[in-house]
PATITI-806945 format. One record per residue (C-alpha): residue in three letters; x, y, z; residue number from 1. Coordinates in Angstrom, 3 decimals. Layout:
BEGIN
<site "Ala",<X,Y,Z>,NUM>
...
***
This chain:
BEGIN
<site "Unk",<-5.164,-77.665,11.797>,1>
<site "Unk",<-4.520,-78.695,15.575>,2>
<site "Unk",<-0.699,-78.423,15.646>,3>
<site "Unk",<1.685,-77.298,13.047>,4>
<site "Unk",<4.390,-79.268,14.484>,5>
<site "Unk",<2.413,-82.389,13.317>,6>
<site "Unk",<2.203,-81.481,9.741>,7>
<site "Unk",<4.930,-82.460,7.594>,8>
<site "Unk",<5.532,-81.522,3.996>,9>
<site "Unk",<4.769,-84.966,2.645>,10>
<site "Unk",<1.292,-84.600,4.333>,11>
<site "Unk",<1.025,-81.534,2.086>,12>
<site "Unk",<2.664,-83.052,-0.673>,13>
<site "Unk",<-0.019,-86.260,-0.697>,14>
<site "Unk",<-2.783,-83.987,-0.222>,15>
<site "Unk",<-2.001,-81.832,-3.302>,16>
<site "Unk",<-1.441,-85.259,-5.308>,17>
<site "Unk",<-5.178,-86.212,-3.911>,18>
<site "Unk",<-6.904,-83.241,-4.998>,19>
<site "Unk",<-5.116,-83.385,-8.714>,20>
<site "Unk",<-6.092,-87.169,-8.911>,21>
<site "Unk",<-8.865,-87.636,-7.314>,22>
<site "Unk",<-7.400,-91.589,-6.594>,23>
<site "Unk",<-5.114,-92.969,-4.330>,24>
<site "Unk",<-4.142,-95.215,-6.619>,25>
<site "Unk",<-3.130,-92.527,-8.762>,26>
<site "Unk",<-1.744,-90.279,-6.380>,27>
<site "Unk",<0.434,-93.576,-5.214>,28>
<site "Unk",<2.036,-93.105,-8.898>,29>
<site "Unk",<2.965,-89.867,-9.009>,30>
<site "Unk",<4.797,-89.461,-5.712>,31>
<site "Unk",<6.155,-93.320,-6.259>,32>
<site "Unk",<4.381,-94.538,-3.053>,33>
<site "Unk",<2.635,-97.383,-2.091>,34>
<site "Unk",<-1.262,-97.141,-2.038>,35>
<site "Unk",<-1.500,-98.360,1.626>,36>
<site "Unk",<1.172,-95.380,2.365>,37>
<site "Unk",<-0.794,-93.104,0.718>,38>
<site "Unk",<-4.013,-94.259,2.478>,39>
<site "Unk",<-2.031,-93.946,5.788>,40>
<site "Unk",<-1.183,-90.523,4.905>,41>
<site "Unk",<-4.683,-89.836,4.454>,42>
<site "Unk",<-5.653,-90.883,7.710>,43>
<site "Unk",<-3.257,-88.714,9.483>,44>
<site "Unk",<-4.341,-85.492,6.876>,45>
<site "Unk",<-7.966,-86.355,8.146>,46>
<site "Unk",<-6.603,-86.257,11.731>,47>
<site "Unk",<-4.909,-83.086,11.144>,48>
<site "Unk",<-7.403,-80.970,9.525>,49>
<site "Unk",<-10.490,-82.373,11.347>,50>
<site "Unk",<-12.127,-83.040,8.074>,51>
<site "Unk",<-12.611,-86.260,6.078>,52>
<site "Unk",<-10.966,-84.348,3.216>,53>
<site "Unk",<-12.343,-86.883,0.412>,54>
<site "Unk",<-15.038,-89.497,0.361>,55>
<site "Unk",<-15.521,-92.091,-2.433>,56>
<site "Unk",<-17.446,-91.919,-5.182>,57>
<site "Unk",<-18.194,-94.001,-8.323>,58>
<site "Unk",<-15.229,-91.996,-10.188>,59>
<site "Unk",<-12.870,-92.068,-7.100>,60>
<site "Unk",<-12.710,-89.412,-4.330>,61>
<site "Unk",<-14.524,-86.263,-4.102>,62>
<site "Unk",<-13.410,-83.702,-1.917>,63>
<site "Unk",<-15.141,-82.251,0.557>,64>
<site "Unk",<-15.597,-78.348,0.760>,65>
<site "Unk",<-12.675,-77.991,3.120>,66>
<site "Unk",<-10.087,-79.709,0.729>,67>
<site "Unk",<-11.494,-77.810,-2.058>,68>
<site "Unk",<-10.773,-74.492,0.544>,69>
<site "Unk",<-6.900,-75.976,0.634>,70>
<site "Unk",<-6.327,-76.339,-2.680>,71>
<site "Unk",<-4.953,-72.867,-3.715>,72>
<site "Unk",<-2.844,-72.370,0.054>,73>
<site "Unk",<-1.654,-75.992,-0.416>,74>
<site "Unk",<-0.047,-75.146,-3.925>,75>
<site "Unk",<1.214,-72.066,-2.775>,76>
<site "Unk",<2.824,-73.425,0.236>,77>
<site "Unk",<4.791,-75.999,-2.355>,78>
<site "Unk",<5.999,-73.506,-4.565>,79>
<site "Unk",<7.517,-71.422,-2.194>,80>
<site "Unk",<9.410,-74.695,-0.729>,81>
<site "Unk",<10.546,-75.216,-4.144>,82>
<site "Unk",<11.456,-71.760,-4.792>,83>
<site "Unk",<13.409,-72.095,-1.340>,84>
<site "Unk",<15.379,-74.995,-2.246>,85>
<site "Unk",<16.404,-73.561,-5.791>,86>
<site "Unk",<19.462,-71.766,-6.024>,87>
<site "Unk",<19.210,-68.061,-6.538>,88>
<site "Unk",<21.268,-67.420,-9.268>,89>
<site "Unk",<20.141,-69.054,-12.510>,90>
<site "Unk",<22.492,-70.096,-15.038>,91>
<site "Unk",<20.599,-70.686,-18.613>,92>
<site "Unk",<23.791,-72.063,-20.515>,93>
<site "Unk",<23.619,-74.993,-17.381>,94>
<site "Unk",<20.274,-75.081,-16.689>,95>
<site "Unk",<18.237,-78.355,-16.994>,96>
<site "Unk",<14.748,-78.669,-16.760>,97>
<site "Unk",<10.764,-78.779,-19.260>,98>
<site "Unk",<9.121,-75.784,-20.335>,99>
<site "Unk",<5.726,-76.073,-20.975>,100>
<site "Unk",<4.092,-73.447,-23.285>,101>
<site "Unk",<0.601,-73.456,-24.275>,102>
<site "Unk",<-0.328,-71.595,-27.960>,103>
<site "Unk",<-2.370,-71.295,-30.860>,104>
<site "Unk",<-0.924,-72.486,-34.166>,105>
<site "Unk",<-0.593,-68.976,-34.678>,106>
<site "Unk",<1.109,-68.362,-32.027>,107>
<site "Unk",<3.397,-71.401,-32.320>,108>
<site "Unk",<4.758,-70.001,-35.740>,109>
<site "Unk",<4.990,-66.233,-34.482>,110>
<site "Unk",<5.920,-66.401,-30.955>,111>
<site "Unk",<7.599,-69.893,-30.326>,112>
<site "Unk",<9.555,-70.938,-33.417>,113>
<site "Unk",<12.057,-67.771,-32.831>,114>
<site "Unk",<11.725,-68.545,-29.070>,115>
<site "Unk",<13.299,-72.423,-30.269>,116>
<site "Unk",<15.846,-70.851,-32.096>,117>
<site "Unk",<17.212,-68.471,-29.389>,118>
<site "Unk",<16.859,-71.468,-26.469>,119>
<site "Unk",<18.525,-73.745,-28.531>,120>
<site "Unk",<21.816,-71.542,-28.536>,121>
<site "Unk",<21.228,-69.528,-25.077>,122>
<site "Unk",<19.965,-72.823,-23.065>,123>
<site "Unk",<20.568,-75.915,-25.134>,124>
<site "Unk",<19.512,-77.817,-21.502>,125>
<site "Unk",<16.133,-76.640,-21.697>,126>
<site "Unk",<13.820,-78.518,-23.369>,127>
<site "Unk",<10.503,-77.315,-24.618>,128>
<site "Unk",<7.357,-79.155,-24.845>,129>
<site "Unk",<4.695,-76.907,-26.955>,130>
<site "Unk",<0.946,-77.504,-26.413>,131>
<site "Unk",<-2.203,-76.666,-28.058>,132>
<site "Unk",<-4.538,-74.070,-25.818>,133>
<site "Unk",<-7.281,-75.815,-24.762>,134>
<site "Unk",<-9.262,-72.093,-24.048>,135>
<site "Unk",<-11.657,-73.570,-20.871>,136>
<site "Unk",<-8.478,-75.621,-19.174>,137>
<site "Unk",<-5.892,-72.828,-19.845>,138>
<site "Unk",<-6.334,-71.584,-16.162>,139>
<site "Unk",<-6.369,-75.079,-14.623>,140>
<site "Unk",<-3.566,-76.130,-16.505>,141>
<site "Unk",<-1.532,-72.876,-15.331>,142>
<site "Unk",<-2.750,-73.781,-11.166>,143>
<site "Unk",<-1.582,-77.312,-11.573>,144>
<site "Unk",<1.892,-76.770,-13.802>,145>
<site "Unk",<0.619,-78.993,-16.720>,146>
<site "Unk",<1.764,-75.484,-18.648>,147>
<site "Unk",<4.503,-73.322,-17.781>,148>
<site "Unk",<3.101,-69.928,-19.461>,149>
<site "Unk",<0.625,-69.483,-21.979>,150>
<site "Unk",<0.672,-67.307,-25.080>,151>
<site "Unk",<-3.121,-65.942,-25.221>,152>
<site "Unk",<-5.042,-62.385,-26.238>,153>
<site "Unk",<-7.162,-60.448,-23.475>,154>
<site "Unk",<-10.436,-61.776,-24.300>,155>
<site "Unk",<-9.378,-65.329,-23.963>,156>
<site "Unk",<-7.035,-64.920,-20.293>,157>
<site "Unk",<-8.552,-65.257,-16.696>,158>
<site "Unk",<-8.372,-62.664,-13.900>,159>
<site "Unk",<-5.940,-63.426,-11.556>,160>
<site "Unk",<-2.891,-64.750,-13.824>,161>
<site "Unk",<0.276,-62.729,-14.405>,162>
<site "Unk",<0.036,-61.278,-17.671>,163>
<site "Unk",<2.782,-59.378,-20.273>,164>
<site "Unk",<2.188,-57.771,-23.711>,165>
<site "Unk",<4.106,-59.390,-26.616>,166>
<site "Unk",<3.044,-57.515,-29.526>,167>
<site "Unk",<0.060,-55.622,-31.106>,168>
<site "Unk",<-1.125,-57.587,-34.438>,169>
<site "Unk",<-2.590,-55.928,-37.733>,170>
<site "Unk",<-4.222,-58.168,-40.055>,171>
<site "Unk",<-3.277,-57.956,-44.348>,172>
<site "Unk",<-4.792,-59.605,-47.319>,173>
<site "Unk",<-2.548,-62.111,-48.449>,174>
<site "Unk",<-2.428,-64.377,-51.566>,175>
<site "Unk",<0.554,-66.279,-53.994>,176>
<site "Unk",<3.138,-64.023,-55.807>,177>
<site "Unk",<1.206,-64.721,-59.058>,178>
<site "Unk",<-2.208,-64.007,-58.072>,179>
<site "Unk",<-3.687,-61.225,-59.914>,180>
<site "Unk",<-4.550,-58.613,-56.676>,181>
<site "Unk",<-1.311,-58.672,-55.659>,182>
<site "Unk",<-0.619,-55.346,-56.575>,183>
<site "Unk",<-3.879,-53.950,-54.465>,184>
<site "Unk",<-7.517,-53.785,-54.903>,185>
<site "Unk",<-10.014,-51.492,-54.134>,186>
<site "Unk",<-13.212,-52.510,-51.869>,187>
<site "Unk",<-15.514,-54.066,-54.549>,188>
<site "Unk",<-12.656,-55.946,-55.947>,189>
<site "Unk",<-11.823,-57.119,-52.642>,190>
<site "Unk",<-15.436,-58.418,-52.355>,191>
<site "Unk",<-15.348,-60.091,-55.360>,192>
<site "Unk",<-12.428,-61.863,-54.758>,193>
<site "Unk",<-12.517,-65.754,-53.111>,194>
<site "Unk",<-11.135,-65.798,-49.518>,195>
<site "Unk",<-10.607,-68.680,-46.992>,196>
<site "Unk",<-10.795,-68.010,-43.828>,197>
<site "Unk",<-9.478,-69.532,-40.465>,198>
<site "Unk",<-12.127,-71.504,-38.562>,199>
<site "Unk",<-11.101,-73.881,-34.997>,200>
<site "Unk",<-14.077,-76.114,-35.986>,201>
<site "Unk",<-13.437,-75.774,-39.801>,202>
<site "Unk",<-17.103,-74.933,-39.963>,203>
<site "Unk",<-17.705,-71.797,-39.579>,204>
<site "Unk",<-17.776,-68.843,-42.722>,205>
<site "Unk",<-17.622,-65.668,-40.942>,206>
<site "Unk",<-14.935,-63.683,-38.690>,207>
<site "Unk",<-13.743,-60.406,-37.834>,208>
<site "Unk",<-13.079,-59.166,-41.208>,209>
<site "Unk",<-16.572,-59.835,-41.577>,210>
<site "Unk",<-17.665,-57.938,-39.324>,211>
<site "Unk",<-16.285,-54.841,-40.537>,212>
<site "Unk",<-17.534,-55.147,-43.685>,213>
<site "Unk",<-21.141,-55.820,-42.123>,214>
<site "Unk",<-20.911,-52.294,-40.691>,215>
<site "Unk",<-20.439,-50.252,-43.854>,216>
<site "Unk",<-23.204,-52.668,-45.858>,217>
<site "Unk",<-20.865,-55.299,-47.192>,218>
<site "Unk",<-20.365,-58.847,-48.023>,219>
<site "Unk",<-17.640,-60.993,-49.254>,220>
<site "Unk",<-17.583,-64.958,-50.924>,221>
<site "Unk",<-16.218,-67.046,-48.169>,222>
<site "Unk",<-15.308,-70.280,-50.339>,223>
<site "Unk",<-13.381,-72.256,-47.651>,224>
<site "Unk",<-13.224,-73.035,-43.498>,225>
<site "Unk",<-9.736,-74.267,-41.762>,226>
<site "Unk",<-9.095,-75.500,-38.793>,227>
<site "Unk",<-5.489,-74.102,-39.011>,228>
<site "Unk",<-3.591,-70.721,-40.018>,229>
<site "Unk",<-0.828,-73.476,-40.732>,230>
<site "Unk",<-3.399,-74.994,-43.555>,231>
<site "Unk",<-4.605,-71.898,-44.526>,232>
<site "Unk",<-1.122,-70.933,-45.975>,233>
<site "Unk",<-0.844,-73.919,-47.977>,234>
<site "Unk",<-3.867,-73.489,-49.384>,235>
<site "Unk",<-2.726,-69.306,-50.603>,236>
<site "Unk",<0.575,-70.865,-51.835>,237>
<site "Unk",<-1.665,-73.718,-54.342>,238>
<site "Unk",<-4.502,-71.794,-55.463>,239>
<site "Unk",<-6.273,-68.557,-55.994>,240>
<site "Unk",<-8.080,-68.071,-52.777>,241>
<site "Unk",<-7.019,-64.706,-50.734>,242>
<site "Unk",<-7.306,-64.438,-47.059>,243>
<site "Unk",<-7.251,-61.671,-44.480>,244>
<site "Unk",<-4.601,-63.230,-41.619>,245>
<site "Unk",<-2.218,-61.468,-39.195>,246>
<site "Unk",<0.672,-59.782,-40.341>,247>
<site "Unk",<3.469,-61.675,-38.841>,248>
<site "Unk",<2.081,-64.773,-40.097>,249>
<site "Unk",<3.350,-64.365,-43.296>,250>
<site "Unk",<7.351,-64.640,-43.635>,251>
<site "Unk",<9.730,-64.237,-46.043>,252>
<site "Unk",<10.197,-67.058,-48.438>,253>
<site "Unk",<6.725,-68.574,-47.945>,254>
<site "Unk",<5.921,-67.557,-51.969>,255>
<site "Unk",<2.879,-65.010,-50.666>,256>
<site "Unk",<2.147,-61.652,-51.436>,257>
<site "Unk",<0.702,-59.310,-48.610>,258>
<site "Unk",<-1.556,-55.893,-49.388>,259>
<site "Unk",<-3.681,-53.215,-47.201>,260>
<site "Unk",<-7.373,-54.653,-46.898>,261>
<site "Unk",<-9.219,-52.077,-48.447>,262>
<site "Unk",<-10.921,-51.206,-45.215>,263>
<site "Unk",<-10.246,-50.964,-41.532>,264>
<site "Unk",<-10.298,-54.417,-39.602>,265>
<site "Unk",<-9.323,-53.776,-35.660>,266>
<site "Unk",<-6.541,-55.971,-34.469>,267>
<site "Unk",<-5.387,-57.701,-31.749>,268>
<site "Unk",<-2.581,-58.235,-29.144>,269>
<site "Unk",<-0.700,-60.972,-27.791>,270>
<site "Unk",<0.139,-61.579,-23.885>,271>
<site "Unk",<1.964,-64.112,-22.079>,272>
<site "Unk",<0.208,-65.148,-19.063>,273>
<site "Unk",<1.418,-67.547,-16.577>,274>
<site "Unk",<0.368,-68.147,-12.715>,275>
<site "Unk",<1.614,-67.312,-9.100>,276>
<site "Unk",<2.881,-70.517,-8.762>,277>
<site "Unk",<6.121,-70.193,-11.144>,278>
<site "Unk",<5.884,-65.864,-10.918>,279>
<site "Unk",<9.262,-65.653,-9.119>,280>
<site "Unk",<11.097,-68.457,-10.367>,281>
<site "Unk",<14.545,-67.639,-11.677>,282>
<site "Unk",<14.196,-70.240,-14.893>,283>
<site "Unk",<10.588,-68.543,-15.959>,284>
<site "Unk",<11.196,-65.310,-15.140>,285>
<site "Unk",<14.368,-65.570,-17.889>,286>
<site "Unk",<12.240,-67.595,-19.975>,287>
<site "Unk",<9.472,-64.877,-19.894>,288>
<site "Unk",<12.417,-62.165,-20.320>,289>
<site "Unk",<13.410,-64.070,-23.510>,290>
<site "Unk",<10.139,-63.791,-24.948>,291>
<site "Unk",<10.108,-59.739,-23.926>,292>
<site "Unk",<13.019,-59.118,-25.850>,293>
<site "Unk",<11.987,-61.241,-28.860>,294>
<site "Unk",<8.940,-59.206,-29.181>,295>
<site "Unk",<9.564,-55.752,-28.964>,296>
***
């Protein structure tokens, strides 16, 4: 950069929109400019950084190694403008404004549906807009503010995101009211019995109970593969399948039953992760309170 004095926010503001969209023509759209404004913009970012910045490509523009190098500062820089501009004290019975939350189905029944009900009488204003977790884009989609926060487990969050623990989960053996184990089974019943189990591909027979029975030298009949915990219930409620899910899964008035597995099956915990970029916002930080307090 030759001069600060030369570099105005809207230069910063049109390169961030480049290096989301790779297009002018796109970037033109989301700050509601014209594409020969935008292009003129891009001139005077080249001029300023001493760089081409992008060149074209059969996909649109590629950024050269110094963008890339800008990326991170350039979003940083934003926020903090932002964050300057909003007032300090935040007022969630007023407030108006789109939370984006990424989570599992799972996570959607445990975490977010009591996180609806308290928003909708605390801050009615806020509306929510609940995504599936997309594991590989979770990260990206933190950086560029397509999500808000994200409602992940260790293994599956990236160094370098704010993270909070929820909850610790235990898993149970659940099954309908009428089903004839609800009153407990021992470990060669439990074998014997039919389970379903939760699969994101719907394909695949094996999971972490599984792998506890492997290490004492057992096996049990895997009958069916989900795609969703949200199927998965339906299917305990209509037939005689059992299934080892997470504890707070299960809630009162869904017609199940829910016993001790007859063996030890380690659990897991829940975070909320979210990025730099909305860390000291007054809005998320309540938001992320809200969810604290929810989940002692």
């Amino acid at each position: 950069m030759r001069d600060i004095r030369t570099l105005d926010l809207n230069l910063l503001k049109t390169l961030d929109a480049l290096l989301d969209e790779g297009s002018v023509t796109k970037a033109a759209e989301r700050l509601s400019l014209t594409q020969p404004a935008v292009s003129g913009i891009l001139v005077r970012l080249r001029e300023s950084f001493d760089d081409p910045l992008f060149v074209r490509a059969q996909r649109g523009l590629v950024p050269t190694p110094r963008a890339q190098s800008l990326a991170a500062p350039v979003k940083r820089v934003l926020s903090e403008v932002e964050r300057m501009l909003q007032p300090e004290a935040f007022d969630p019975a007023n407030a108006r404004l789109t939370l984006s939350i990424g989570a599992t189905d799972y996570a959607q029944r445990t975490v977010l549906l009591p996180l609806i009900a308290a928003m909708h009488v605390k801050a009615p204003g806020i509306r929510i807009a609940v995504h599936s977790v997309e594991n590989p884009r979770v990260q990206s989609q933190l950086e560029s503010g397509a999500l808000d926060m994200a409602i992940l487990t260790p293994d599956t969050t990236y160094e370098g995101l704010h993270a909070r623990k929820l909850y610790d989960e235990q898993y149970a053996c659940a099954m309908h009211e009428g089903h004839c184990a609800a009153n407990g089974v021992d470990l060669d019943q439990f074998c014997e019995l039919e389970h379903a189990i939760v699969s994101l591909g719907g394909d695949a027979f094996s999971g972490v109970t599984d792998k506890a029975l492997e290490a004492i030298g057992r096996k049990r009949k895997v009958l069916l593969s989900v795609p969703s915990f949200l199927m998965l219930l339906e299917v305990l409620r209509t037939s005689d399948l059992v299934a080892v899910l997470p504890r707070r899964l299960v809630k009162p008035g869904d017609g199940l039953v829910m016993i001790d597995p007859p063996l030890a099956i380690p659990g897991f915990r829940k975070l909320l992760v979210w990025h730099e970029r909305t860390h000291q916002h007054p809005a998320y930080r309540w938001v992320r309170a809200l969810l604290a307090e929810l989940n002692p």
